[in-house]
N, C-alpha and C positions, 0 to 999 in steps of 0.2 A: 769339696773333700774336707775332713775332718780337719782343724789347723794342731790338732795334736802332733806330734811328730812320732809319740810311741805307739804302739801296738797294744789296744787296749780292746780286751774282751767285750764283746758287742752282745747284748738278745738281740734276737731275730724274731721276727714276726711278717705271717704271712697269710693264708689266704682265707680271706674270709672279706663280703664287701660289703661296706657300710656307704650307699648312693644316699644321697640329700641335698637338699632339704627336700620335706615332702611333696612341696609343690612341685617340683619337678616331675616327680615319679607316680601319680598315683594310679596311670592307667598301666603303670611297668611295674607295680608292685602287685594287682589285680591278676596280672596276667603270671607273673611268678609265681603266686601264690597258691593260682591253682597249678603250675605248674612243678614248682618245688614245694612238697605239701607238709615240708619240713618248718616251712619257717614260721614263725609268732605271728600269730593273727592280729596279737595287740603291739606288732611293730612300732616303737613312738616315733622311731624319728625318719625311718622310710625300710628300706632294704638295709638290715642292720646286719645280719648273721646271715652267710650263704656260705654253705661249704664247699666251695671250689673244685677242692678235690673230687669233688665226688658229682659235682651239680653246675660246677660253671660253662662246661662247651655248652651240655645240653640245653641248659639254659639262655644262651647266647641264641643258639641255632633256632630256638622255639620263637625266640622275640624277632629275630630277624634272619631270613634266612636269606644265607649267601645269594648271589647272582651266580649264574653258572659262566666258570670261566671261559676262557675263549683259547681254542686249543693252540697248543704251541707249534711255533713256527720253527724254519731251520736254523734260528738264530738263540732261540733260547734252548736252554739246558735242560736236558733230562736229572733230574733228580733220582734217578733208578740206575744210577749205574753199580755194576756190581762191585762188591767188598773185594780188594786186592788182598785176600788175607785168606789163609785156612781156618776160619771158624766165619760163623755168623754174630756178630753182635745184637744183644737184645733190642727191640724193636722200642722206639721212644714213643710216647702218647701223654702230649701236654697237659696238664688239666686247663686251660683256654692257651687263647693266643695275643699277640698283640693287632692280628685285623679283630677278631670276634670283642676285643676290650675296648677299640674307637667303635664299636657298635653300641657298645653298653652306653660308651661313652657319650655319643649323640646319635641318638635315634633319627632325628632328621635326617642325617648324614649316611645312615644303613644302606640306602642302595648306592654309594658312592662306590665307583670302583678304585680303589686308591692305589697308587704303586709307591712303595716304601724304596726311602735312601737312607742308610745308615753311614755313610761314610765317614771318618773325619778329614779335617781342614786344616791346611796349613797357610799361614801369612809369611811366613820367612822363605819359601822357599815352592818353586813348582814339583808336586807330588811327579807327574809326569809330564813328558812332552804334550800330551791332550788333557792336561789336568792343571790349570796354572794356580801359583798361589790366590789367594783373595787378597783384594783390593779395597774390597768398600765393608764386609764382615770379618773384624780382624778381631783373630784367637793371638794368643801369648801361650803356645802351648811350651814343653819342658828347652826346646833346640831355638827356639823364638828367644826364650830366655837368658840361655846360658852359652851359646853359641857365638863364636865369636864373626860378626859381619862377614869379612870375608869365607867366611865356610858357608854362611846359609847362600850356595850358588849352585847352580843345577852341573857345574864343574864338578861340585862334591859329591859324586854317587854311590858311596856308601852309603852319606847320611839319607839323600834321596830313596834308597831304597830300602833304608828301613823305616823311614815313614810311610812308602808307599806301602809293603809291608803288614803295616799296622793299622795302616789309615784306610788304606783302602782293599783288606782282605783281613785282618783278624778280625778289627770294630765291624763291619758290616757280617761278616757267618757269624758273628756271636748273635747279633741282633735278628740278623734273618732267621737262625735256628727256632726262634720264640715267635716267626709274623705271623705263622699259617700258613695259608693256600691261598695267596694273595702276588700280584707283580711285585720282585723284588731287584732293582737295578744295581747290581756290581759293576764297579767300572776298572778295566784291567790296571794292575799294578805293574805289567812291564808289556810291552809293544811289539815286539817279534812276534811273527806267528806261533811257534814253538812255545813262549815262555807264556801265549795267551791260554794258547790250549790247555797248557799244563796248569793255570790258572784257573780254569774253567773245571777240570778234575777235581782239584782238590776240593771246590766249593762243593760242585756232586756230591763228593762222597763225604765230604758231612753231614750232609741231609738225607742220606739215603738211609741213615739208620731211623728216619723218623715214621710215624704211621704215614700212609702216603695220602689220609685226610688231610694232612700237615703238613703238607710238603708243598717249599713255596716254588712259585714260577719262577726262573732268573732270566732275566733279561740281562746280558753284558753288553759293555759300550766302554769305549775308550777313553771319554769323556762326560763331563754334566752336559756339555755343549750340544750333544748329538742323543738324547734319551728319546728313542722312537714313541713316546706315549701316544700319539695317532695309531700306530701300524698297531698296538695292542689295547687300543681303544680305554686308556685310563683316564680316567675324568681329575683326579687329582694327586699331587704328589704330598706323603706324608715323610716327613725330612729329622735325622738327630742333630746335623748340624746343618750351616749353609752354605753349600758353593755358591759361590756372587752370580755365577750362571743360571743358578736354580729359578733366578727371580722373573726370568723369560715363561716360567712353564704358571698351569693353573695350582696353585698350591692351598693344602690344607688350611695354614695358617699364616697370616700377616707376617713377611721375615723381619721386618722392624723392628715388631713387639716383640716376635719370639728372642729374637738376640736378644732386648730389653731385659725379655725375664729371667736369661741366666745371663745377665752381670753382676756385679756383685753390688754394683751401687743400688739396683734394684730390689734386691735384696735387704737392706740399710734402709733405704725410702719405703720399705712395703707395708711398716707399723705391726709386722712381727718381731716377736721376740728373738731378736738379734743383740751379739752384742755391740755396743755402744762404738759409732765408728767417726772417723772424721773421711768425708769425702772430697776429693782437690778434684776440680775438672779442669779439665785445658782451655784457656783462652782461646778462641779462634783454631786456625788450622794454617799448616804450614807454607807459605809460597813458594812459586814455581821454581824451580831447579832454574830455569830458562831466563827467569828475573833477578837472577840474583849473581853473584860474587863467577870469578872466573872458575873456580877449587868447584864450584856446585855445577856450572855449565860442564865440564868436564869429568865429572866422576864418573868411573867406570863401573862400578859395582852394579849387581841387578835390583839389589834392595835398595829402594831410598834412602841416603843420605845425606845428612848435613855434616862435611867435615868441623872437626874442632877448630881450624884456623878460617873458615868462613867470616868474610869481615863483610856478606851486606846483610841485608833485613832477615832472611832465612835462620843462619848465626844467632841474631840478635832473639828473634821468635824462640828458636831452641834456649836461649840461653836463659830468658824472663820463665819461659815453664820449668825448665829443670831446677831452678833455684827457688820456685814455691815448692815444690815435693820436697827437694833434699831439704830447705828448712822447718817444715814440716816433721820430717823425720828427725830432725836435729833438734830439734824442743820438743818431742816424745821420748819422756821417761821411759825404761821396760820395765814389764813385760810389755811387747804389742807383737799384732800380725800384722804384715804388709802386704797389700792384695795386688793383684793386676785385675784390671775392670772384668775379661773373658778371657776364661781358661776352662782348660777339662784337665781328669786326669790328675787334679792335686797339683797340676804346674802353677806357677806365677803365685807362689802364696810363700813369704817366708816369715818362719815363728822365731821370733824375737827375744829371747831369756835372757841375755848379759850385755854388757855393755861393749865387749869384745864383739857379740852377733851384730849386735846395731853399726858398731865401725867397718866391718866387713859390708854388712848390706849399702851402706855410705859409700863403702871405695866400689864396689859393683856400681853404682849407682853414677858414677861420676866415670867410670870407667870407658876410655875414649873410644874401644870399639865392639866393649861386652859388653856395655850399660843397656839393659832394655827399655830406659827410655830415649835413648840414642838410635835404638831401632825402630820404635815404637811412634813416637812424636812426629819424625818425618812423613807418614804416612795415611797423618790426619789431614782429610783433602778438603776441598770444598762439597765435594760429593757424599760425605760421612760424618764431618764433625758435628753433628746434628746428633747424632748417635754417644755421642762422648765415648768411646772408642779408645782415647788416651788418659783416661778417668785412674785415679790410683783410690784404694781405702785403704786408711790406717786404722783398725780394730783393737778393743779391746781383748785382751788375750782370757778364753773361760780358765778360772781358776780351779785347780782340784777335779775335774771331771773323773766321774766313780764309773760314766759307762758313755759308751761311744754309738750310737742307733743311727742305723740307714733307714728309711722309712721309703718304702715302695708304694706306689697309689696310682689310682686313673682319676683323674680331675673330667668331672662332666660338663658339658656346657652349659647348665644351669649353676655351678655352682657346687656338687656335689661331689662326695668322695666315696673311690670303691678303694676298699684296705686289700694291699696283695701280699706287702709284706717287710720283713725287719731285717735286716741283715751285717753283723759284726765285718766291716770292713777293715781290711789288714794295707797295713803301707812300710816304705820302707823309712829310713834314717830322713829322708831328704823330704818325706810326706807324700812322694809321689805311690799312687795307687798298683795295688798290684793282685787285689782278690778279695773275695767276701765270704762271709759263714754265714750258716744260716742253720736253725736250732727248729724244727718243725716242731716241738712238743710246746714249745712255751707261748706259741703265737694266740691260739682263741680266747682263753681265760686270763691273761695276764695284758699282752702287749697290746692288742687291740681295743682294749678298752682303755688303757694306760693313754693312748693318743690318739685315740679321734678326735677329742678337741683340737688338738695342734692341727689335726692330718685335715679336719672340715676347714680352721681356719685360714690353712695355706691353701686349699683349695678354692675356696671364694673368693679370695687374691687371686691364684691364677685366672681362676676365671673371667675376672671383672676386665682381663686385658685380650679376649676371646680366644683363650688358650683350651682345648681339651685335648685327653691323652695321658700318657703315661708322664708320672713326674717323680721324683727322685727326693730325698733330703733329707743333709747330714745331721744330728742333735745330737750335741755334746750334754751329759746329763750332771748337774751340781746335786753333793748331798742334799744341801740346805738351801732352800730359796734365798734371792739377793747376793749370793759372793760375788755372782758377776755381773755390773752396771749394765740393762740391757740400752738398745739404743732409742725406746720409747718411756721408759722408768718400769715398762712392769719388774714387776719381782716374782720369778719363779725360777724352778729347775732345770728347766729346758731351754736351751739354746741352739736357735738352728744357726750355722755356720755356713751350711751352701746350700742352693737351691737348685735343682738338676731338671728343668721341663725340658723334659727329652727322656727315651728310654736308658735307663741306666746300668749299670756294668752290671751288676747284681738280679737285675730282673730275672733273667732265667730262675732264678731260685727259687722263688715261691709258685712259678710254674712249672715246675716240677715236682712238688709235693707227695702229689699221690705216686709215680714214678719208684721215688726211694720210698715215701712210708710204708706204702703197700707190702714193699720187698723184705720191711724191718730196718730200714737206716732212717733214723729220726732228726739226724744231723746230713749237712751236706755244704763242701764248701767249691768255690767257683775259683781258679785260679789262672793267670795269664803264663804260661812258659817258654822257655828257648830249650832246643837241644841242637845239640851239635852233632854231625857224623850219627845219626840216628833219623832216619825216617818214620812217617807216619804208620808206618806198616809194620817195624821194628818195633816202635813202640807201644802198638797195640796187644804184640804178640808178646811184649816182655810182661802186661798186662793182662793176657787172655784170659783167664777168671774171671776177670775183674769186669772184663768188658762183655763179657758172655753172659753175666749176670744183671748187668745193668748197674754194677754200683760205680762205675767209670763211663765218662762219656765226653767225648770231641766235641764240644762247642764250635767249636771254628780252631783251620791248621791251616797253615803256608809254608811250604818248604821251599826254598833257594834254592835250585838246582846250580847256579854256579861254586856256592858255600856249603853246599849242605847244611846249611843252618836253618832252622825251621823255628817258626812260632806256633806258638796254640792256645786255645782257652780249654781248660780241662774242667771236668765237676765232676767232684768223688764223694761217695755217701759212707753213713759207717753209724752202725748202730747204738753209737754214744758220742759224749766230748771227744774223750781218751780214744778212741777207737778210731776218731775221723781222724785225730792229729797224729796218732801213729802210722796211719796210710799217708798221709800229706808227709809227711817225714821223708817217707820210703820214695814219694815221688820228688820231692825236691832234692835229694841226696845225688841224683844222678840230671839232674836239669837246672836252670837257670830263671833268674826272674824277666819278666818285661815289664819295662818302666815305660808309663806314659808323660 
């Protein structure tokens, strides 16, 4: 996520795909060619201009065409179920998808039949009773952080289920909205019969507003533990984050590396333009609860710990790493940014501007039962620290940033990058993420050109660690080359801040494109909500227009039936700046944010 803390106007740029290098593509550029009779014959550098909107499924579907799927059983979900509501919402029609874009992405890999998890992951705490935290791929997400030990316990069910909530029903319908017509495993956010079914609705009727070319399989399950991919014959599973259980099934990509490539040190070591960071890893990894001091044989908590009064080796391990960060931190003048190794969501990152924020992050830091690396260090096992998992960056902070760019892309496995799109992400005070804009008019003649260099040379990086797929990254933009030290000496204006391989919050946006331009909205923005004592149903109708016409549309919704409290991703289009921000107004005025 951006280490800006404010709210700074972003271009967006979106679909149009730039695959390369040549080598890769020339029997896939033959075959476009004649098949999209749009594009430049004297293409230099492979498939450079495709206009998505108008040319990407078909194009997909011509190169590779789907397997036909295998019909559904009594366990997966009908995606047809009917609108709780007196009107019909306009009918959604992607321009591609995220199965037809791993097509594009590895042609080898076209007849794979894949089944997508988008779930996210919690290290602090068990999402649910069938869902435990991870062990060996450990996130820092925002409750990891800021949570004090004794809350992150499966006692706590509030907090439990707003993660489950989020983690395992808004992040996965936002993502599944964009997979296709592809297996998609939701795994339920609460365990009763009643609260599954009801589970099971609300995903339905999110996708029911999509073309039913698009509309993807769901397979539910309780857990990662029990993903029937036999009984619906999936050859591989494609993943946003990792459950530690995941690594039982046949998987798209290495989970290793994939963690590797969204850490931050990764990012630092990758010889892109970053800025200039100092990276601490952790010595070794923590010993046994079992070998150690009485205080450690005894601790009751679920999370690992090392008490503060621990007098054998455990103590002493904790005590040798937390005293290289904190002095670290203590001989860094500000401005800096202070990273945690793996986060999403803009968690684990804090921006540094006075010498009051530095003493603050000092006393977090040292703090004997919020500190995250109190939570964090114990957990570095023998079975992980290989991973450096307890890794911290301290960063240069970019100076003066004039524009803030999400850059959306499909990394190929040669090597190659398809442009999908740009989008001005919005956060709050704390930097956690909360929504994206996206400006459809400025994307082909400006932004696309402005960075495909960055966008081919992150992608040859991704590549080289056998990563393809959808990839994400944030670039903070300087007037003038050099204000900010990068971390290999080049001098330019571009600075990427985070790297996102995985589908990212924003992606729907430039898949949707033709959707709103078609209709006249050339802007469109994605945002995450809560409402209270308002149902999905309620607030479609207080919408009806809006949603009749297609310029509003449900991404993904979860409603609490014991709270009535409900989340959601919404996307609203609007035939200018001024015209998106004054409907985005009118829908925040009566709703709340969701912070990751």
């Amino acid at each position: 996520m951006p280490q800006t803390a404010l709210r700074v106007r972003q271009v967006t740029s979106s679909t149009h795909a730039d695959v390369a290098p040549r080598r890769v593509s020339l029997a896939v550029i033959a075959l476009a060619r004649s098949a999209v009779p749009t594009l430049a014959a004297n293409d230099p550098v492979g498939i450079t201009v495709i206009n998505f909107a108008v040319h990407a499924t078909r194009y997909g579907q011509i190169l590779f065409p789907p397997k036909v799927l295998h019909k559904e059983s009594a366990k997966m979900g009908s995606a047809n179920m009917p609108q709780p509501l007196g009107f019909k919402p306009a009918t959604v029609k992607l321009d591609t998808t995220i199965a037809e874009l791993y097509k594009l992405a590895s042609p080898s890999n076209a007849d794979t039949r894949l089944g997508m998890v988008f779930c996210g992951v919690s290290s602090g705490l068990d999402l649910t009773s069938q869902f435990p935290r991870n062990t060996k791929f450990l996130y820092q997400d925002s409750p990891f952080n800021t949570e004090p030990r004794h809350q992150l316990t499966s006692e706590n069910q509030e907090l439990q289920k707003s993660l489950a909530m989020k983690y395992l029903s808004l992040i996965p319908q936002r993502d599944a909205f964009i997979s296709g017509k592809v297996p998609v495993i939701l795994f339920n956010a609460n365990q009763t019969p009643d609260q599954v079914e009801h589970g099971k609705r609300e995903a339905e009727t999110t996708f029911s507003v999509l073309d039913k070319s698009q509309q993807p399989e769901l397979i539910f399950c309780d857990g990662p533990t029990d993903i029937p991919i036999e009984k619906y014959q999936i050859d591989k599973l494609a993943y946003k984050l990792i459950p530690d259980t995941l690594e039982k099934y046949p998987l798209i990509h290495d989970p290793e590396k994939h963690w590797y490539l969204n850490s931050k040190a990764a990012l630092a070591r990758s010889g892109l333009p970053t800025p200039r960071a100092e990276i601490i890893d952790i010595e070794g990894y923590s010993p046994l609860a079992a070998e150690c001091c009485h205080l450690c044989v005894t601790d009751p908590g679920e999370l690992p710990f090392i008490p503060i009064d621990c007098t054998g080796k455990r103590g002493n391990w904790l005590k040798d790493q937390m005293d290289r960060i904190i002095e670290a931190v203590e001989r860094r003048p500000v401005p800096f940014v202070f990273k945690n190794q793996q986060t999403f969501g803009g968690a684990g990152t804090w921006v540094i501007t006075t010498d009051a924020e530095k003493q603050n992050l000092l006393q977090e830091l040292r703090s004997e039962h919020g500190s995250p690396l109190r939570k964090l260090l114990p957990q570095i096992t023998q079975s992980n620290y290989h991973l450096q998992p307890g890794s911290v960056i301290i960063s240069e902070l970019v100076h003066n940033p004039v524009a803030d760019h999400g850059l959306t892309f499909i990394v190929t496995d040669q090597g190659g990058a398809i442009f999908l799109g740009a989008s001005e992400q919005m956060t709050d005070n704390n930097n956690a993420w909360i929504g994206s804009t996206i400006n459809y008019s400025s994307q082909d003649e400006i932004l696309q050109p402005k960075f495909s260099s960055l966008i081919n040379r992150t992608a040859k990086w991704v590549a080289s660690h056998g990563y393809f797929g959808p990839v994400g990254i944030d670039v903070l933009e300087t007037e003038s080359p050099g204000q900010t030290e990068t971390q290999t000496g080049e001098v330019t204006t571009y600075h990427i801040v985070d790297v996102n391989v995985r589908p990212s919050g924003s992606l729907a946006l430039p898949l949707l494109r033709n959707h709103f331009s078609s209709r006249g909205w050339h802007w469109a923005s994605s945002v995450s909500i809560t409402t209270t004592n308002e149902s999905r149903k309620e607030f479609m109708e207080r919408w009806k227009e809006e949603f009749m016409s297609g310029q509003m549309i449900v991404l993904s919704w979860y409603e609490d039936l014991e709270t009535q409290k409900s989340i959601a991703d919404v996307v609203v289009g609007g035939e200018d700046e001024d015209a998106l921000q004054k409907k985005m107004r009118l829908v925040r005025e009566t709703t709340g944010e969701v912070v990751f």
